[in-house]
N, C-alpha and C positions, 0 to 999 in steps of 0.2 A: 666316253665319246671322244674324250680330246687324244687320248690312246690310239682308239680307232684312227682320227683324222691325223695325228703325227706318222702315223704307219700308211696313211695315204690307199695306195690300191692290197697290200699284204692282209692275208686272213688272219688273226688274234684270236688264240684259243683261250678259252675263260679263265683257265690258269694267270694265266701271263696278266690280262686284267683283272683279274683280281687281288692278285701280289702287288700290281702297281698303287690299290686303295686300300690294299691293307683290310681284303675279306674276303670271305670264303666266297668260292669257285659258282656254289649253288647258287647264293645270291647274286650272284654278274650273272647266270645264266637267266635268273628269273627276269633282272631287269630286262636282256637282249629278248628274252621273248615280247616283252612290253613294248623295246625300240621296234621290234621286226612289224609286233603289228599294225607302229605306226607308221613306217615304210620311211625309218629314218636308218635301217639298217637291215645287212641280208647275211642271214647265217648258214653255216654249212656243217652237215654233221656229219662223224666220224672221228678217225683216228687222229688226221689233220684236217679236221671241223675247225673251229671260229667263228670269227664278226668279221665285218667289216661296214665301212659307210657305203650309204647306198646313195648321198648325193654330198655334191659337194660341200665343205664346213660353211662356204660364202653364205649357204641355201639353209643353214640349219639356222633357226632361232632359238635364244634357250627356254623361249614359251612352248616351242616344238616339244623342247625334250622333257620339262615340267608336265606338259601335257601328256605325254606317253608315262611316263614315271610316276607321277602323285596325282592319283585320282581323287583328294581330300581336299578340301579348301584348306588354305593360308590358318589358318581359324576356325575350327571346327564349333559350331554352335551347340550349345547343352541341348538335347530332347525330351530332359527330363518334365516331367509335371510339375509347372507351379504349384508353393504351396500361397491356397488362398489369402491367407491371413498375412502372406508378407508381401508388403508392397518391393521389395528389390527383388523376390523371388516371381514378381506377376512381370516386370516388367523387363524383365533379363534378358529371354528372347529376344524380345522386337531389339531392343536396345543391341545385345550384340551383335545379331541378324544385322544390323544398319555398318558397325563396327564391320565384322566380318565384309562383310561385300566388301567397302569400297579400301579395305588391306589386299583381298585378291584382284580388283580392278587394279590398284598399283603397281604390286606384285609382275600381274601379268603387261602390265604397259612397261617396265621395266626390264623386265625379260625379253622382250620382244623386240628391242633394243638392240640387243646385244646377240652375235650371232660365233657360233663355235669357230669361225676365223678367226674372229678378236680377241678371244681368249686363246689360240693359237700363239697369236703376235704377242703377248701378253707371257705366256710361259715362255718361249725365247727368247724375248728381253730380258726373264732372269736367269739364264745361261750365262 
């Protein structure tokens, strides 16, 4: 995304982004599908296909782009079956259940925080 928003209005073909992170092409495409269908970005296909942002950096939050991209909590909670007989294994859920939440309530209040301009300013200050 900060690729995208450095490039401003220019189309970015997955190549190019993904040389920039240092991975394969597939995966920057999987993610632009994820950004497109949260309408944080509009792709074009072809020869000279790409990305690009679909709204200004000012307007992106990085809870926007969390949200598009990791559909998992911060913390993913065990589903497995208590075994009865142990009490750290009967009370694990609830207990990290409570942990889990309020890591992605942080998470996401922090994120949200923080919008893909700022980390703009941020990468050309270390220029």
């Amino acid at each position: 995304m900060a690729v995208l928003a450095l490039s401003s209005e220019e189309v970015i073909g997955s190549r190019r982004l993904a040389a920039s992170v240092n991975t394969n092409p597939v995966v920057v495409r999987r993610l632009l599908l994820a950004l497109r269908a949260a309408r944080l970005v509009e792709t074009f296909a072809g020869k000279h296909g790409g990305a690009r942002l679909r709204k200004n950096p000012r307007q992106i939050s990085l809870v926007k782009i969390y949200d598009a991209v990791e559909p998992r909590p911060v913390i993913p909670v065990n589903e497995r079956r208590a075994l009865r007989q142990c009490q750290v294994s009967c009370a694990m859920k609830s207990v990290m259940s409570t942990v889990a939440e309020s890591t992605e309530q942080a998470v996401r209040k922090h994120l949200n925080g923080i919008t893909l301009a700022q980390l703009l300013r941020r990468i050309n200050a270390q220029r």
